[in-house]
N, C-alpha and C positions, 0 to 999 in steps of 0.2 A: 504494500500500500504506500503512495506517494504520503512525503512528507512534509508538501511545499504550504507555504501558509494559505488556507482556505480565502479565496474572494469572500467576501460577506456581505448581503444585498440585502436591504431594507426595503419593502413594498408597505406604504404607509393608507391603508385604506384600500379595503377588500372588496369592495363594491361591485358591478360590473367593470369599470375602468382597469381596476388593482387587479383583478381575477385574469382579464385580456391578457394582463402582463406576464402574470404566470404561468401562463399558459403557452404563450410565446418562447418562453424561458425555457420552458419542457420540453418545447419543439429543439429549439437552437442547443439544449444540454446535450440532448440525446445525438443530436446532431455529430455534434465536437466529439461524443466516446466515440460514435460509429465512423472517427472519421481521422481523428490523431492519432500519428502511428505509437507515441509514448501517454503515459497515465495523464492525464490531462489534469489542469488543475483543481482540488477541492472548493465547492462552493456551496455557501451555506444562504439561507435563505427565509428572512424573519416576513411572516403576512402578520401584517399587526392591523388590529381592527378595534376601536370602540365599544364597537356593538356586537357582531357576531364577525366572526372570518368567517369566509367565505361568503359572505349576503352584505356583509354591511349594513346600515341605516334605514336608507328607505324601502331596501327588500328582504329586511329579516322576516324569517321563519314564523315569527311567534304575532305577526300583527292579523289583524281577523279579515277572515275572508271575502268579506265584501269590494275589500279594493282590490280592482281589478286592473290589466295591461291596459293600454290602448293602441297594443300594437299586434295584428294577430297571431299565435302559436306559433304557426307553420315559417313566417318571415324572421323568428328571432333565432340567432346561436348565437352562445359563445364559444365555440371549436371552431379554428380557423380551415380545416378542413372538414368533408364527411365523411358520413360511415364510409367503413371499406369492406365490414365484412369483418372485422377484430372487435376486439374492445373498445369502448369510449375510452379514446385515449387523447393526448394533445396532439389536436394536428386531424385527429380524425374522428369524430364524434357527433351523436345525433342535434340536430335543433331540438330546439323548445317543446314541437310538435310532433315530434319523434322520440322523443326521450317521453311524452308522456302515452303515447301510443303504447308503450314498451312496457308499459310499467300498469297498464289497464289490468284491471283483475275482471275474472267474467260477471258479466252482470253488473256491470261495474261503469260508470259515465263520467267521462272525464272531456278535459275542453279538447276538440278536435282543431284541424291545422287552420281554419276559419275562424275561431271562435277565441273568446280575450280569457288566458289565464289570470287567474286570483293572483296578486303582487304578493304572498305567502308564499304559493307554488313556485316561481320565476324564483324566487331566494333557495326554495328547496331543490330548483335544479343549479344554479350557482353554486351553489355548497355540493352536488353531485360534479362541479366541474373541477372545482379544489381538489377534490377528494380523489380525482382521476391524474393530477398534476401530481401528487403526493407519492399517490400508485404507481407514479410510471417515470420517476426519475432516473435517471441511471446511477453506477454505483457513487460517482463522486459526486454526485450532488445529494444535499437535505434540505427538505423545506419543514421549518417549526413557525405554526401558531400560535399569535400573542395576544390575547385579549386584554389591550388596556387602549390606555386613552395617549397621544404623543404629547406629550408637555413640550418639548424644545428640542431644537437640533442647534448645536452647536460643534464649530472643526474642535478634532481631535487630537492630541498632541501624538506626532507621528504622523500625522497625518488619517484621511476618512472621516467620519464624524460620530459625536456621539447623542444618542438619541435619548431624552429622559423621559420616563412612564410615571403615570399615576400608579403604579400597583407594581407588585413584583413581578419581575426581577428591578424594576424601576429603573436600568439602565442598560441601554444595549451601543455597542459598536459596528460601524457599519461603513465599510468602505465608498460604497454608493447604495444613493435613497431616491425611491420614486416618493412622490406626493401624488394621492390621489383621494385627496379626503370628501370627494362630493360636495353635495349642499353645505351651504357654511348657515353659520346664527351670526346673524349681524346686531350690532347698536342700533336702537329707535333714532330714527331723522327725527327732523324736528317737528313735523306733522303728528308721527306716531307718538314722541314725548308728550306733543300737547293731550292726546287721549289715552295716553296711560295716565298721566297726571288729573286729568278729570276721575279719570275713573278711582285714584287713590283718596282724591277728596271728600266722593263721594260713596257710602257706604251702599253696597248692594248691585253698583255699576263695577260692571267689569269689560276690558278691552282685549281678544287675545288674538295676540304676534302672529303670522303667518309662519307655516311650517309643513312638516309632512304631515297628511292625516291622520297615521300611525300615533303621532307622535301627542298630536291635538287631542286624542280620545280623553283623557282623562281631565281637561278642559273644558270637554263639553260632557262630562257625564251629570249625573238627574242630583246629584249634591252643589254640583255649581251650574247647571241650568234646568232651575226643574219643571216637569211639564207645565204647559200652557202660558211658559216664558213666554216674551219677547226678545225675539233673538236675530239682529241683523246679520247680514253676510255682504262683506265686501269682495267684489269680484265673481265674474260670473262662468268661469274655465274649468279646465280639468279638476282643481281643485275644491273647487264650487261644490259638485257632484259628489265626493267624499264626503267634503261637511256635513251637506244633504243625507248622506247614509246612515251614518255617524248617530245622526239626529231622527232617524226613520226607521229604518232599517235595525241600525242597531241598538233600538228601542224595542223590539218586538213585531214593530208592524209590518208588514207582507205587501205583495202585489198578485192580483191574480187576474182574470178574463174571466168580463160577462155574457151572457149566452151569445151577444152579437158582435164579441173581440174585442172590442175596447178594454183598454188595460187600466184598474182600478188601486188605488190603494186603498187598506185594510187597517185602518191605525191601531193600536196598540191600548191609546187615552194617555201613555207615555211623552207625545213629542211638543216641542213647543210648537210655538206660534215663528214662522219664519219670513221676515225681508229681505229683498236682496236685491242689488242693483252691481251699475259697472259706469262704465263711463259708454260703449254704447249702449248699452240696455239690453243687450241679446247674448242669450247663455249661448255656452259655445256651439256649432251646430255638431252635425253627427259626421263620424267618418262611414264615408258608402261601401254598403257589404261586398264583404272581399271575392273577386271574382282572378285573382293575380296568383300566378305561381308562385313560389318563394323565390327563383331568379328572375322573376321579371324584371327587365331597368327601361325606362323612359330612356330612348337616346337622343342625346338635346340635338336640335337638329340649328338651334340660332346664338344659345347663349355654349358656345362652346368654346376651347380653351384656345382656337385658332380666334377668333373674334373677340378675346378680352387681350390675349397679344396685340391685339391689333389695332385696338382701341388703346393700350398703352403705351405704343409706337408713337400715333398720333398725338397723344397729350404730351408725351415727350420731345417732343418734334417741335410742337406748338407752345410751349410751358417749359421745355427742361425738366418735366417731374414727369412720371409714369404714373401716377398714382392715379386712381379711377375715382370718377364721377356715378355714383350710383345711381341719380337718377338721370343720367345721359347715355353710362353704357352700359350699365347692368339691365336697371331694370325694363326699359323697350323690346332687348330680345327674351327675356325672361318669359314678360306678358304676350312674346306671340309664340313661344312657345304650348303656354294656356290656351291663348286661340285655336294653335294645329290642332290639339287635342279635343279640344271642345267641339268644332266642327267637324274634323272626321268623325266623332261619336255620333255625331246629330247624325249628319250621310250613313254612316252604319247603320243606325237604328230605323231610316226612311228604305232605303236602297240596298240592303245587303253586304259584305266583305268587300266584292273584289270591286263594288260601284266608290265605296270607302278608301279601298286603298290606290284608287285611280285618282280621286278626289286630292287623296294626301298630296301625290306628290305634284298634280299641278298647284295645289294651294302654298304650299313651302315654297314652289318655284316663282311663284308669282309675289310672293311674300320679300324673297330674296332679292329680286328683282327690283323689288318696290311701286309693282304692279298694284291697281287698285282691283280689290279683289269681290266688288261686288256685282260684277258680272257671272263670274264662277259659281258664286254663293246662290244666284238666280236662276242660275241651271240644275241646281239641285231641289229648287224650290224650296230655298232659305232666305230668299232676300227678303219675305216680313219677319223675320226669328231676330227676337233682341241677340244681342253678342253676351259672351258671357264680360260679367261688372263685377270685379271683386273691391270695389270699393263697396259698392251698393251691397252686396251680399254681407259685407262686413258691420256696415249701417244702413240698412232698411230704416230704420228712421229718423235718420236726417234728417233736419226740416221741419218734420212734423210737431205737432202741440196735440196733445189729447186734452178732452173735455173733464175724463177722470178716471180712476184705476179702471174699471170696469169697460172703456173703451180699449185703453190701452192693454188690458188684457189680452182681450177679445182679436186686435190684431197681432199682437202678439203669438195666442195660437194657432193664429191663420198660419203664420212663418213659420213658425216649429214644424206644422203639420207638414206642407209643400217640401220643408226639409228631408225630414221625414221618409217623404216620395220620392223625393228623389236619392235619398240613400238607400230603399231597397232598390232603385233600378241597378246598382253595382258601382262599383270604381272602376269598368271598363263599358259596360253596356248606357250607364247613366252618362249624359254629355258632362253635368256639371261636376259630378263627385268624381267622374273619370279625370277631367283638366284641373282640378284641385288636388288630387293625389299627386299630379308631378310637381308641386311644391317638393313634395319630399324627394323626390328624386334627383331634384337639380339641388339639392342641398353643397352638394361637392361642388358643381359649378359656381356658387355663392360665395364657397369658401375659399376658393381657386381668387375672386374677386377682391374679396374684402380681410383675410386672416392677414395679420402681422402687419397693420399698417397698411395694407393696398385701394383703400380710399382716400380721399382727402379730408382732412381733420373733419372739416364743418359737414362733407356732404354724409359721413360715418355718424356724426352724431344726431344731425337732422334726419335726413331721407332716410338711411339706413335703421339706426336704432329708432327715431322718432316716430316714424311711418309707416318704415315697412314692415317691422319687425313685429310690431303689435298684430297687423292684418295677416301676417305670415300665422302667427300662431293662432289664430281665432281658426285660418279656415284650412289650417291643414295638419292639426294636430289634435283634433275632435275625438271625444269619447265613441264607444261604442252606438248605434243606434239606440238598443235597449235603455242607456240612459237618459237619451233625451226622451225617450216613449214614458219615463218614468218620473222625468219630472212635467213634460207634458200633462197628468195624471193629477200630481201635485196640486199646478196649480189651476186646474178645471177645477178640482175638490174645494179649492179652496185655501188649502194647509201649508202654500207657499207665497206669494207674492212678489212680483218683479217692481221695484218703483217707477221704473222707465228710466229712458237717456238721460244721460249726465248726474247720476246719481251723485247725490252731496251726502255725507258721512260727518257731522258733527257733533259736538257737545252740544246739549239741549237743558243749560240749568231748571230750566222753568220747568219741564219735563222730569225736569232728576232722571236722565239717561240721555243716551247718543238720538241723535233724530236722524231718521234715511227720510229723505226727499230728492224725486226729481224733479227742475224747473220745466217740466215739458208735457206735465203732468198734472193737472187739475187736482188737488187734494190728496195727495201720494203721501204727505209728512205722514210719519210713523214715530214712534218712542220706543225704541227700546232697552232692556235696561244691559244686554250683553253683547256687542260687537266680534267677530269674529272677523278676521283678513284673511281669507281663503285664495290665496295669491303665496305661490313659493318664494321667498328671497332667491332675488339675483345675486350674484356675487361681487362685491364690491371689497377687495383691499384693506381699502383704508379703516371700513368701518365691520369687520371680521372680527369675531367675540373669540375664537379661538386662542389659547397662549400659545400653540408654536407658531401660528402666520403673524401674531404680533410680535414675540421675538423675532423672530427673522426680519422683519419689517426693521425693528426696533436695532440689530447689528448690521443693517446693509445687507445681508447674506439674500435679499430679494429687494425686488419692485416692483413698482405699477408700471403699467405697458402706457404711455405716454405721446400723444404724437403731436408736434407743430407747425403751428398755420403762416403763411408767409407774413403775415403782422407779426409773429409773436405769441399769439393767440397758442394756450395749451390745451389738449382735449384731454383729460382725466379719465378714462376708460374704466376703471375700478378692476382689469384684470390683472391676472398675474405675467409677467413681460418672462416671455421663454423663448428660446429660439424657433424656428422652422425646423420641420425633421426631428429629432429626437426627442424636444421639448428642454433642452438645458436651461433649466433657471438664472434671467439675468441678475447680478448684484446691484448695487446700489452706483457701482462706477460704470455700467454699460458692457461688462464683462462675464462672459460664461460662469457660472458657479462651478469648479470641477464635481462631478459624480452624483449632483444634484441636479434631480430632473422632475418635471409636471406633466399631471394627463388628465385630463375630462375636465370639470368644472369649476377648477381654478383657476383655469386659464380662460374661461369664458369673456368675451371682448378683446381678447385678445386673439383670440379663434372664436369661431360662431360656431353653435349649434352642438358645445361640447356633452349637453345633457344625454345624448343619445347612449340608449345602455344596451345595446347588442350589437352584432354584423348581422345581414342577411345570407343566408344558405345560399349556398347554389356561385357565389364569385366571391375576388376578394374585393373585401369593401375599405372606407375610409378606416375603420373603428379598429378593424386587424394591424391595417399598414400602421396606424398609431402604435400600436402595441409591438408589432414588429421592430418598428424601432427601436423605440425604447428599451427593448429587451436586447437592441444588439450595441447598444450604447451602453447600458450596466454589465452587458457582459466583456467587454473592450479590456484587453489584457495589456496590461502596463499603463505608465503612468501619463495624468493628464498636467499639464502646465498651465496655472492659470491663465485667461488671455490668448488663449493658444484656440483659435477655429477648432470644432470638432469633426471628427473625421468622417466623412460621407457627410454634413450638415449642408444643403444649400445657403450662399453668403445671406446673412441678414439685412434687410432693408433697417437703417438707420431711424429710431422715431422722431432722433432730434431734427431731421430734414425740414427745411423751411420749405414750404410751398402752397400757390396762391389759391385763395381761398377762391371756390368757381357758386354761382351763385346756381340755384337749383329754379331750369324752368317751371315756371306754377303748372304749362300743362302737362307737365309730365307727374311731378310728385300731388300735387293737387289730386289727381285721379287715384292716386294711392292714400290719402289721407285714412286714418284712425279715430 
């Protein structure tokens, strides 16, 4: 047995993120025995987790069944390859919707490759992917499980770092550390001080923080809200839908069908009294039943990686800065990529396949062209068919004023229901839920855009963050149908209530509780005396309740991702500034951290759209090649100099760059407004 000093690797946060990484590790370990002609070096391998290894936070094992995916079975793994015909091993191993196929007992009903796993199960095949990584390392490698919490990372004398735990061992060493702590808990802004602080004034009022719903249950159980409360809810999203459960569901009360399908709920006499608004007024809609193989991919046929080259060519040429204009080069070919689809759907659903795919490709061609396309559309007999509006779809009520709740209800479940219908037409057969699902497919194209500084300051924090990014996630990140049919239900019965657009959330002294009111809405104030923020924190930096992202903040050993406008002007992104490719944590002088590296949700604004907790089957995706790296980056034998480029890393674009701030046309970002 070799006697050379073991590498030793820190994986900080076991999550989906943490778990990719080990997994890659077990690919590439196994790799290096089957492949070095002498004993290769010992490495050892700490998965340290908070909450659970192997599931981490938001997918532990033990939180109650009602929260569900919102992404189906069949599309999720975490095995960067599949079955082969072995063991679930790294590198070859069932999805989500195969692993629970597997595991069916007779008589037995489990979610099939369509259908949304309980966020319990998702943790309990995570912990089956751990448990396969453990299984299958070769002989020099160990991986040990540490359930504690990370207090602080600090360099180590000798060099690597040393890690401090709340619980024993309370100290560990570790040559190189991934960070992949997930969701963070942030400090109250100043909005939320001002309603925590009411709420302390006031005996009986209470305000609670946004978080995971897992996390919120004991927040909202019948000791501190007890039935026939009044109980507001800020935000109307995925999160929303949990609370809702939380508060229905997991009171006792059921849902069932009456003779003529409509779907009823069944109260318990448990639940409060529920309001709830948003800023547009519309719970999230539904994602359209899933009609897509697990490799299915959208291939962008306008927003593609030759056309954002090419678009940075030109800004470069014209400006000396490359850097992109989101609402001049992103997002026009985004949105006709929306069109392609939305129309050949329509053509499919009138005319058949091959009338469809004859359609497509004069439509893309004439598109490209810059051909006006509604001659084409009239030969189909679509030129009266509205275009698809994702503004409009995002706010149907724009504009409007209602008379009072009762109005506004009323059209309210006009839109839910039309939603509705059109999520059982499918995400390929429906026009609208078909050309809304390639949101998520162009996601990589977005990222290709915008990650590490590739917009310009103001058009990132306007068009991008301000605009797009709210409408992105309304109409493409939607619950199951089932729960909009379920709060639909709700509030026919009664037992829920939306206050309409522009909901206001304030202190109500006169009231003695928060008031929900919308201005758009004829007598909608409300009093309640318990406010709930059903909205996940974003991740922001500066304001991260954690003690080791504050130490590190605190020694230089990290930063905020930062980038500058040719005034001078700073945009403060609230992410964690890491390199491209590997993700190496920058310090505080603009310099690689050696052996410190970031993945998923700390780095968010910094990269978009890091929340994403799986690959999909069938190719490789973004979420792997993350892990890929990272895992050939911690495993890099010999020593790193600080300052010193890392090896395979693409050069980093600099965020101190000055460059001139471009002013966003109103007809372009205006049609995207939130």
């Amino acid at each position: 047995m070799t006697t050379r000093t073991p590498l030793t690797l820190a994986v900080v946060g076991t999550g989906p993120r943490g778990v990719s990484v080990l997994e890659r590790l077990a690919v590439r370990l196994d790799e290096q025995s089957r492949r070095d002609g002498c004993a290769p070096r010992p490495v050892r391998i700490y998965a340290i987790d908070a909450r659970e290894v192997g599931a981490g936070r938001i997918w532990r094992t033990d939180q109650s069944p009602w929260y569900t995916m919102n992404t189906v079975a069949g599309q999720v793994t975490m095995y960067s390859g599949g079955p082969d015909g072995g063991p679930a091993r790294p590198g070859a191993g069932p999805s989500l919707g195969e692993w629970l196929a597997g595991r069916r007992r007779p008589g037995e009903r489990v979610p099939g490759p369509d259908d949304y796993a309980p966020r319990a199960v998702y943790g309990q095949y995570l912990r089956s992917v751990h448990r396969a990584v453990a299984g299958h390392l070769p002989p020099h490698a160990a991986l040990e499980s540490v359930t504690a919490r990370v207090l602080s990372l600090t360099p180590a004398d000798g060099g690597g770092y040393r890690l401090g735990l709340d619980r024993p061992p309370h100290t560990l060493l570790a040559d190189r550390v991934l960070l992949a702590t997930g969701h963070p808990l942030k400090e109250p802004d100043d909005a939320e001080r001002a309603l925590l602080d009411f709420a302390r004034r006031h005996p009986g009022v209470r305000y609670v923080r946004g978080d995971s719903a897992a996390d919120l249950e004991d927040e909202l159980d019948e000791t501190r809200v007890p039935p026939g409360a009044a109980v507001g809810v800020r935000g109307l999203g995925l999160s929303f839908h949990d609370v809702l459960l939380t508060l229905t569901v997991g009171r006792g009360g059921r849902y069932a069908r009456d003779p003529g399908g409509a779907l009823r709920y069944l109260p318990s006499g448990r639940e409060p009294r529920i309001v709830a608004g948003s800023r547009g007024g519309l719970p999230i809609p539904a994602r359209g039943r899933n009609e897509k193989s697990p490799g299915h991919r959208h291939q962008p046929l306008f927003l593609t990686a030759q056309a954002l080259a090419a678009a940075r060519a030109r800004r470069a040429r014209a400006t000396g800065d490359g850097r992109l204009d989101f609402a001049e080069d992103v997002l026009p070919p985004l949105l006709r990529e929306l069109d392609q689809v939305y129309w050949t759907a329509l053509v499919r659903a009138r005319s058949g396949p091959r009338r469809a795919a004859r359609f497509a490709k004069r439509h893309a061609a004439a598109v490209r062209d810059g051909r006006d396309t509604a001659a084409l559309l009239a030969r189909e007999g679509l030129g009266g068919v509205p275009g698809l509006d994702p503004a409009a779809l995002a706010r149907p009520f724009a504009g409007e004023d209602f008379t009072g709740p009762g109005e506004f209800r009323d059209r309210l479940l006009r839109v839910m229901e039309r939603d509705l219908a059109e999520a059982a037409l499918g995400n390929v057969r429906g026009p609208r839920k078909a050309a809304l699902d390639v949101l998520r497919d162009l996601r990589s194209a977005v990222r290709d855009a915008v990650d590490h500084g590739g917009l310009l300051p103001g058009s990132h924090r306007d068009a991008f963050a301000g605009r797009f990014l709210p409408l992105n996630s309304l109409l493409s990140a939607g619950p199951p149908a089932e729960r909009v049919e379920q709060l639909h239900a709700l509030i026919r019965q009664g037992l829920v209530e939306i206050a309409g657009p522009e909901t206001v959330f304030a202190p109500d002294p006169a009231g003695g509780g928060f008031l929900v009111s919308s201005p758009r809405v004829r007598g909608s104030a409300r009093t309640v005396a318990v406010l709930v923020d059903a909205r996940i924190p974003t991740p922001d930096l500066r304001r991260d309740t954690a003690p080791l992202i504050r130490g590190l903040l605190r020694d230089g050993l990290i930063r905020e991702f930062v980038t500058v406008g040719t005034d001078g002007e700073r945009h403060r992104t609230g992410g964690l500034d890491v390199t491209p490719g590997s993700g190496q944590v920058v310090d505080a002088h603009g310099e690689p951290l050696p052996g410190v590296h970031a993945l998923g949700i700390p780095t968010e604004h910094t990269r978009w759209f890091t929340q994403v907790g799986s690959g999909r089957p069938g190719a490789e995706t973004g979420f792997h090649r993350d892990a890929d790296r990272v895992a050939a980056a911690l495993l890099l034998d010999g020593g790193e100099r600080r300052g010193t480029p890392e090896r395979g890393t693409p050069e980093r674009r600099t965020t101190e760059r000055r460059t001139p701030e471009r002013r966003t046309p109103a007809r372009t970002v205006e049609e995207m407004v939130v």
